[in-house]
FILUMFI-257931 format. One record per residue (C-alpha): residue in one letter; x, y, z. Coordinates in steps of 0.001 Angstrom, whole numbers, plus 500000, padded with zeros to 6 digits. Example, Ala and Ser with C-alpha at 12.3 -4.5 7.8 and 13.67 -1.06 7.14 Angstrom:
BEGIN
A512300495500507800S513670498940507140
END
This chain:
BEGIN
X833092906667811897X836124904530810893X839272904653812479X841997905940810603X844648902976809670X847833903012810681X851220901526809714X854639901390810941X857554900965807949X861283900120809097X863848899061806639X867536898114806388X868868901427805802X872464900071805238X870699899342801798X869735901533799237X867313898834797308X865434899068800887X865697902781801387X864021903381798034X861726900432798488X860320902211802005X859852905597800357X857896903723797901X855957902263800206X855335904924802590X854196907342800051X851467905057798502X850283904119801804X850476908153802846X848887908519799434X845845906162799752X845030908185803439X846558905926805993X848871906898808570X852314906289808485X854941905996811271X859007905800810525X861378905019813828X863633908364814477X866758905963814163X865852905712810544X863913908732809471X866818910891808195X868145907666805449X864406907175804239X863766911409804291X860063910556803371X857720914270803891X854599913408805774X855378910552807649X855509910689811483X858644909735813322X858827907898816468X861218906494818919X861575902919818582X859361902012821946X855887900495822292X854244903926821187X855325903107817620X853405900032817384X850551901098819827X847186900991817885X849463900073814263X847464897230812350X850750896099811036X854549896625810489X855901896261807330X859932895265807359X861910895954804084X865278894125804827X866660890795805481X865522888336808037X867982890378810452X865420893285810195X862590891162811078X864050889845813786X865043893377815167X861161894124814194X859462891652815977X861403892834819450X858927896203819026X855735894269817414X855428890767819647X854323892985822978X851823894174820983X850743891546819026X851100893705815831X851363891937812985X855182891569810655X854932891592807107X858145891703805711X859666892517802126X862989890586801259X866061892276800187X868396890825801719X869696886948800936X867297884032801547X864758886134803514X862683882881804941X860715885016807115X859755887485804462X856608887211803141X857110888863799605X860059889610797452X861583893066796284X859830892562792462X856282891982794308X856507895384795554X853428897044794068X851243893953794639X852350893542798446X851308897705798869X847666896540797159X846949893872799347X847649895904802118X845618898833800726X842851896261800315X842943894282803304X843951891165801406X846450889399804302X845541886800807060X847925886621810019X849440883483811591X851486883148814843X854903881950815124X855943879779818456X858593881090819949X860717880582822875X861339881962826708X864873881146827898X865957882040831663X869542881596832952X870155881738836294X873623880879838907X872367879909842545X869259881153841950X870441884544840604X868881885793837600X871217886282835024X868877886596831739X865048886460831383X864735886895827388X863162884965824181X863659884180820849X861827883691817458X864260881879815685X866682880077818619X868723880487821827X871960879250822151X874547878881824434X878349878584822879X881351878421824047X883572881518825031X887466880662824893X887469877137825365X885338873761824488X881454873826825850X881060871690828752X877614871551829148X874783868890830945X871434869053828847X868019867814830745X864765867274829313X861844867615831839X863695867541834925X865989864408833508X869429864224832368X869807863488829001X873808863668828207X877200865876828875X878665867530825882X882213868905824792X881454870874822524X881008874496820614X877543875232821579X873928874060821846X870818875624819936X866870875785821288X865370876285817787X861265876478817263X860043874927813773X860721878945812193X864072878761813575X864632874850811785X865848876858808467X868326879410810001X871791878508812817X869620875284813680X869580873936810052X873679875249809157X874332872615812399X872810869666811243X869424869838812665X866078869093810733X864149871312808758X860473870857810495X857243872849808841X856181875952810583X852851874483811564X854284872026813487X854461872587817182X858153871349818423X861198872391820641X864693871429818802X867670871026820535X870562870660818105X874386870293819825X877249872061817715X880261870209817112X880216867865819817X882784865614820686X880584862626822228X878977859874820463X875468860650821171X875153863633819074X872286864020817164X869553867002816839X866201866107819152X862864866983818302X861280867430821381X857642867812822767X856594872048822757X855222871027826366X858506869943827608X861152872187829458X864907871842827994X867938872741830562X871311873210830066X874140873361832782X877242874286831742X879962872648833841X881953874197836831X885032873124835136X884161874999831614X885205878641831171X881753880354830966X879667880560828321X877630883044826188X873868883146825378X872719884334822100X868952884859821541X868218885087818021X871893886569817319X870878890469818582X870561889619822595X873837888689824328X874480887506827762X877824886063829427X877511882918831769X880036881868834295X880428878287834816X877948877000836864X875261878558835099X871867877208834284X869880878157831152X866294877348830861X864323876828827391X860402876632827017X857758877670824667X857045881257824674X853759882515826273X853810885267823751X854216884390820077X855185886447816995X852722887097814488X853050887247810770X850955888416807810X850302886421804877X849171887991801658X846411887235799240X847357887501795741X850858887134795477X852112884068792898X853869882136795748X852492883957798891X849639880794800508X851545878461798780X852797875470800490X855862875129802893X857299872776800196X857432875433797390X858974877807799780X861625875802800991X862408874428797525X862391878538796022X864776879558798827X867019876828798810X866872876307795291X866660872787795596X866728870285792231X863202869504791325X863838868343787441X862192865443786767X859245865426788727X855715864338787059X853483865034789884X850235862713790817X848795860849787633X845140862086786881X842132859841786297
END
C-alpha cells in the first residue's frame, strides 16, 4: 500500500499571472490523485475547491514531498522559512523578475506539473547561514539566512570592526556589511560589488557596502571559518537584515556572528525542462542576459 503524495502550493497572490498559475497547478495535481495543501493566508485569492487549507506552521509541510512556489525569489525565500525545518524540498515557478532561485519559468508550466506527476526532479541542498547577535552576552537575535545577513547602518555611517576566526581583519565607515553564501552571490551581495561564485561551491562572502576605507574589497572566505562583526560604541546602532524578511535593531556595542548553517535549504531540480540541469553558466548568462554573440565554442576533431 502506497502512501498517498502530498504537496504544498503557495504563490504571490499580489499577482494574478501566479494566482491563475496555482489554480492550474493545484487542480492537475488534485486531478492526477495527490493531495494538495494551500496556506489559509492565501486560500481565499487562489479559491481552488478541493484543496486543503492550512495555517502556515510546520503541519503544512509535515509529511509534504515538496513545495511548489509560484512567485518571485521573495516567495521562495518566505517558502523556505516553512520547508528548511523539514527538509521539504522548494521547487519554484518564476513570475516575478529575474527569479534565480526558480527552477522553471511561467511558459514551462505544463512540463514542470509532468515532471512532478512523474517523479522526474532530483533535489540539491543550498548552504546557508546561522547569524547570532549578541550585547554583553545578551542574546539579541539567533536567526539564518539563504541568501545573506547584513548589518547596515540606521541614521548615521556604519562603524563596524569585522574578524575572521577570532582575528581582526579591518574597521569600516560605512553603509553596511553583507554575509552572502554562493546562492546569495547573485542577489544584495552581487548589486554591492561582490563576486558571483557557482552554487556548488562551498564559501562564506563578506562584501562591505560603501565603505569609506581603502581596504575595501569583497572576501571569499573559507565555509569553515566564523565571520564577526562589532559595530562600534561610538556608531548609532545598527540593523540586521536576514534575507530582507527578518529584522532586528542593534545598539552600539553589538556583536553579530556569521557561520555556515547546520541546516541547509533544499531545492528540486527538474528532468526535462530545455534549460532545467543545464549548467550554472547558461543560467547566469539567461538571467542576466549577458552578450554571448560571437562565440564558436570548442573546435571538433
Amino acid at each position: 500500500m502506497t502512501t498517498k503524495r502530498t504537496v504544498l502550493v503557495t504563490a504571490h497572490t499580489g499577482r494574478g499571472a501566479a494566482v491563475e498559475a496555482a489554480r492550474v497547478v493545484i487542480g492537475r495535481l488534485l486531478d492526477a490523485g495527490l493531495t494538495v495543501r494551500i496556506l489559509n493566508a492565501e486560500a481565499d485569492a487562489i479559491a481552488c475547491a478541493g484543496a486543503d487549507v492550512v495555517p502556515a506552521s510546520a503541519t503544512a509541510v509535515q509529511d509534504a514531498e515538496m513545495m511548489i512556489v509560484l512567485g518571485g525569489d521573495g516567495s521562495l525565500l518566505r517558502a523556505a522559512e516553512l520547508a528548511r525545518p523539514a527538509g521539504v524540498p522548494l521547487l519554484g515557478v518564476n513570475l516575478g523578475h529575474v527569479g534565480f532561485l526558480a527552477e522553471a519559468e511561467a511558459e514551462d508550466l505544463t512540463v514542470t506539473v509532468d515532471c512532478v506527476l512523474q517523479e522526474r526532479y532530483d533535489v540539491e541542498e543550498r548552504m546557508t547561514i546561522d547569524v547570532t547577535a549578541r550585547l554583553n552576552g545578551r542574546l539579541l537575535a539567533d536567526t539564518w539566512a539563504l541568501n545573506e545577513a547584513t548589518v547596515e547602518k540606521n541614521d548615521r555611517m556604519l562603524e563596524a570592526v569585522a574578524e575572521i576566526d577570532g582575528r581582526p581583519l579591518s574597521r569600516w565607515g560605512c553603509d553596511g556589511v553583507i554575509c552572502a553564501t554562493p546562492t546569495g552571490s547573485t542577489a544584495y551581495a552581487f548589486s554591492a560589488g561582490g563576486p558571483v561564485v557557482w552554487p556548488e561551491v562551498e564559501a562564506l562572502l563578506l562584501v562591505p557596502i560603501s565603505a569609506h576605507a581603502l581596504f575595501s574589497r569583497p572576501l571569499v572566505i573559507s565555509p569553515r571559518s566564523t565571520l564577526a562583526l562589532e559595530v562600534q560604541p561610538d556608531t548609532a546602532g545598527a540593523v540586521l537584515w536576514c534575507d530582507g524578511r527578518r529584522r532586528f535593531d542593534l545598539p552600539a556595542g553589538a556583536r553579530v556572528e556569521f557561520r555556515r548553517g547546520e541546516v541547509p535549504v533544499r531545492l528540486a531540480r527538474l528532468h526535462g525542462l530545455e534549460d532545467t540541469g543545464a549548467p550554472f553558466t547558461d543560467r547566469l548568462v539567461a538571467k542576466f542576459d549577458l552578450p554571448v554573440q560571437g562565440w564558436r565554442g570548442r573546435t571538433r576533431p
